[in-house]
C-alpha positions as CSV (number, residue, x, y, z in Angstrom):
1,X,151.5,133.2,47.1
2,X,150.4,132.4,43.7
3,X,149.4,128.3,43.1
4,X,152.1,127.7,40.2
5,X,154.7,129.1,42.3
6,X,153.7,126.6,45.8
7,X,153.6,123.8,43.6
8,X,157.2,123.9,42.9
9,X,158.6,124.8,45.9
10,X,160.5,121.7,47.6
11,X,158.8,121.2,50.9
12,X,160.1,117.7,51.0
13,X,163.5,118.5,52.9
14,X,161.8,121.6,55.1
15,X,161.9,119.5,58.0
16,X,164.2,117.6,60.4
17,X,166.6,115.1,59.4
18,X,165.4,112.4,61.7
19,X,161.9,112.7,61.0
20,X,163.3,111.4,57.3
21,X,165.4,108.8,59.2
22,X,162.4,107.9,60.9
23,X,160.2,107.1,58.3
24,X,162.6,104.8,56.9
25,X,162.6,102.8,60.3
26,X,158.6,102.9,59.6
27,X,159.0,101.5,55.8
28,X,161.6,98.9,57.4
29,X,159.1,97.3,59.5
30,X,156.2,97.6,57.3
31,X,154.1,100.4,58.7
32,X,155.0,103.2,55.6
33,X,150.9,102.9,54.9
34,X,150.1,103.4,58.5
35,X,147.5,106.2,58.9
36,X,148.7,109.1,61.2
37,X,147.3,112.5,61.8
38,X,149.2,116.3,61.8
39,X,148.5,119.3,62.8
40,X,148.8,122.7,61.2
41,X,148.5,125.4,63.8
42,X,150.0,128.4,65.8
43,X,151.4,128.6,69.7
44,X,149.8,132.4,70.4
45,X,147.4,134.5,69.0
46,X,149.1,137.3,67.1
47,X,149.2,141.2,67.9
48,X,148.3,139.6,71.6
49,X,144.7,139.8,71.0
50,X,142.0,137.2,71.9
51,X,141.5,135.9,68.5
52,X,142.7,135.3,65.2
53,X,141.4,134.9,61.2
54,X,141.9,131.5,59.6
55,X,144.1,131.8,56.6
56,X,146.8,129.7,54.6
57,X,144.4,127.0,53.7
58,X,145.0,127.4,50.1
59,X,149.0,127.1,51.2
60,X,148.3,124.2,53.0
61,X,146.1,122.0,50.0
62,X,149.0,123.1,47.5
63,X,152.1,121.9,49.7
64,X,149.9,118.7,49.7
65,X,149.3,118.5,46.4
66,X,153.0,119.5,45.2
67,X,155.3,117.1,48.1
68,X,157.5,115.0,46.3
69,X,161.2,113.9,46.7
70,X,163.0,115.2,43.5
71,X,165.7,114.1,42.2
72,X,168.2,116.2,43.5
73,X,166.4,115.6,47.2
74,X,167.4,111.8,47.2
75,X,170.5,112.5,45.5
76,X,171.3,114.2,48.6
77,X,170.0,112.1,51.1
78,X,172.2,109.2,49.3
79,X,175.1,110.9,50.0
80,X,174.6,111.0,53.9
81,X,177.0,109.0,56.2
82,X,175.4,107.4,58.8
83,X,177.4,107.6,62.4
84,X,178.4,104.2,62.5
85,X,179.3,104.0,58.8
86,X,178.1,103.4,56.1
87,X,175.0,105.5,53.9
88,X,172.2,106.5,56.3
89,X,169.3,105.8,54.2
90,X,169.0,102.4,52.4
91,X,168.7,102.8,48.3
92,X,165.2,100.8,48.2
93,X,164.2,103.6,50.5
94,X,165.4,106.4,48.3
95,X,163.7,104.4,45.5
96,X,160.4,105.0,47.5
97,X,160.5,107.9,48.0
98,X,160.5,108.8,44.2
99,X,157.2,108.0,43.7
100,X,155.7,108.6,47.2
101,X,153.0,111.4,47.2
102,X,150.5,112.5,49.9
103,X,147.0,111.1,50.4
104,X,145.3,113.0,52.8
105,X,142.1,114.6,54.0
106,X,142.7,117.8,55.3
107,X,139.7,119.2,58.4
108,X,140.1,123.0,58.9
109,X,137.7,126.1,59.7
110,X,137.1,128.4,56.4
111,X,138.9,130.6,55.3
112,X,138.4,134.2,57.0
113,X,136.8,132.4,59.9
114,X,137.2,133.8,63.1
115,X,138.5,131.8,66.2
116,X,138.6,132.9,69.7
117,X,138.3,131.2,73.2
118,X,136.9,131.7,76.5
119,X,138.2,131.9,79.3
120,X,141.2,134.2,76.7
121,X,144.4,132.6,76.1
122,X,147.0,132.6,78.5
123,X,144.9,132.0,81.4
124,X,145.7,129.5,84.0
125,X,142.2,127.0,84.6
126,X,142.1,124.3,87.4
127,X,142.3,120.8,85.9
128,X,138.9,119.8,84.4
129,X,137.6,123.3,83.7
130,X,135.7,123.5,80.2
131,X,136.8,125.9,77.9
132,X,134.7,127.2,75.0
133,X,136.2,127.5,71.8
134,X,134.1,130.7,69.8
135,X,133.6,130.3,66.0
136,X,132.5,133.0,64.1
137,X,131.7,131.9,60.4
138,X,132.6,133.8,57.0
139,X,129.8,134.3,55.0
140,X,131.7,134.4,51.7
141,X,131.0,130.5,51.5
142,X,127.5,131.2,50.9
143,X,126.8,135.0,49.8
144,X,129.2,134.6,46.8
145,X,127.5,131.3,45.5
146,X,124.1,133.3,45.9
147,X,125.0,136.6,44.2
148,X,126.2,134.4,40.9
149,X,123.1,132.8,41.2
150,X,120.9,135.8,41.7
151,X,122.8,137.8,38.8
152,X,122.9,134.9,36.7
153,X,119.1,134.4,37.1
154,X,117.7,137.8,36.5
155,X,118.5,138.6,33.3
156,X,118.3,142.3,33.4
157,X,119.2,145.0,36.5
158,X,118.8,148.7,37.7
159,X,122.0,150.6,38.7
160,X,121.5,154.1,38.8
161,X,118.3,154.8,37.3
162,X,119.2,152.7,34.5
163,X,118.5,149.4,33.2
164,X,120.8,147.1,32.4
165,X,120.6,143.4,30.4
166,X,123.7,141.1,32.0
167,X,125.7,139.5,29.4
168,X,128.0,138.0,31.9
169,X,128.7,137.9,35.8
170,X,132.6,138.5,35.5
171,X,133.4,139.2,39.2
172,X,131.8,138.5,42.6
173,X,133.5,139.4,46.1
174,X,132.4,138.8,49.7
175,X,132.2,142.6,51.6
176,X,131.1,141.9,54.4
177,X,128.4,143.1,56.6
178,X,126.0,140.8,54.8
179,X,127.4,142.6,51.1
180,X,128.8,141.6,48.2
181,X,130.1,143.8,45.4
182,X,129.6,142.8,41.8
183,X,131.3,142.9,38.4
184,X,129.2,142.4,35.3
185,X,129.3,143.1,31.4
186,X,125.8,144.5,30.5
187,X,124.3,147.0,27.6
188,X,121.5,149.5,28.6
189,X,118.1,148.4,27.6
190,X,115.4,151.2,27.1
191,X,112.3,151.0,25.1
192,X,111.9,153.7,22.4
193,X,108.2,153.9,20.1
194,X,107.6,150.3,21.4
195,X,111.0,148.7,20.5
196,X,113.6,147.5,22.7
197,X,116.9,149.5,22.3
198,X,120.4,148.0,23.4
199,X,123.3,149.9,23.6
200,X,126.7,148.1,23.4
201,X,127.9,146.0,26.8
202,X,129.8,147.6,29.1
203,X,131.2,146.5,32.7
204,X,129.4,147.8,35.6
205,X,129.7,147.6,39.1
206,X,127.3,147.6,42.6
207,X,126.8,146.1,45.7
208,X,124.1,143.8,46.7
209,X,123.1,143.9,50.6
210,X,121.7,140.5,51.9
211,X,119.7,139.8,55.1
212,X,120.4,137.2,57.5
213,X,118.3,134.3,55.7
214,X,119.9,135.1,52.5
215,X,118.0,137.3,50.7
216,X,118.4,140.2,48.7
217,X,117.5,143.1,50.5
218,X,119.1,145.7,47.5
219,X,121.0,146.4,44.6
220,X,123.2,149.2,44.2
């Protein structure tokens, strides 16, 4: 889902009429800056396995930063009958909901992180049995950082036999495996009777390979 397009979807009415009516029995009695909490999760893991990959986080931070009640939500929620007469939602309500916006802080995993448990899901413990929730971390979070850094900072670099001075880092992408593949604009460097020869920047590609402690073990 691209960003402009989540930002101007109406998430405001995706939900259940009495969670609205709700929070204007909150704003009634004074508690519509109360601090509550939410969850975003899932019931099962998918495909039935014993895990799954965080993802939707992006989804998640741009529903937050697009919620509003438009104009043509509290248009509708004015028009609503309550059961024993009258409009169901108050217009001073309606009128707060215009500029209401969410201020949050949102705690998740990474992206791409993988979650399992043990003992699996969908087995039955005895009350008070621990259960160990397995994290395994993404290293895109710190490999790309590093390879923008590294290219950044070298100034020139071998790919096939040749050597290359980096204009620009244009692309950088997590591999996995401890790799990350490269885009750069560079020109070919040689040194003919003592003088430096360029030849005109091109894009290249390669892969760096990183060891556990985060350091470049090759360039490809």
């Amino acid at each position: 889902m691209l960003e402009e397009d989540a930002l101007k979807l109406d998430y405001a009415l995706l939900t259940d009429l009495y969670q609205i009516t709700m929070a204007q029995g909150y704003w009634e009695s004074g508690k519509g800056a109360t601090e509550a909490c939410f969850h975003m999760y899932f019931r099962d893991y998918p495909f039935k396995g014993g895990y799954a990959v965080a993802c939707g986080m992006a989804q998640l931070a741009e529903l937050v930063e697009g919620f509003a009640f438009s104009e043509e939500d509290r248009a509708y929620l004015a028009s609503l009958d309550a059961p024993g007469g009258g409009r169901l939602f108050k217009q001073e309500f309606l009128d707060y909901l215009a500029g209401y916006r969410l201020s949050v802080d949102i705690d998740a995993v990474p992206e791409g992180t993988v979650v399992g448990t043990s003992p699996a899901a969908g087995e039955k413990l005895a009350s008070g049995s621990s259960v160990t929730v397995n994290v395994a971390m993404s290293r895109a979070s710190v490999l790309v950082p590093a390879a923008k850094d590294y290219l950044s900072s070298i100034g020139t670099i071998s790919l096939g036999g040749t050597t290359y001075e980096i204009v620009s880092v244009d692309d950088v992408k997590y591999t996995g495996y401890n790799q990350t593949s490269f885009t750069v604009t560079a020109a070919a460097v040689t040194t003919l009777d003592g003088e430096t020869v360029r030849g005109s920047a091109k894009q290249k590609s390669g892969t760096i390979v990183w060891d556990d402690s985060d350091n470049v073990v090759s360039v490809s």
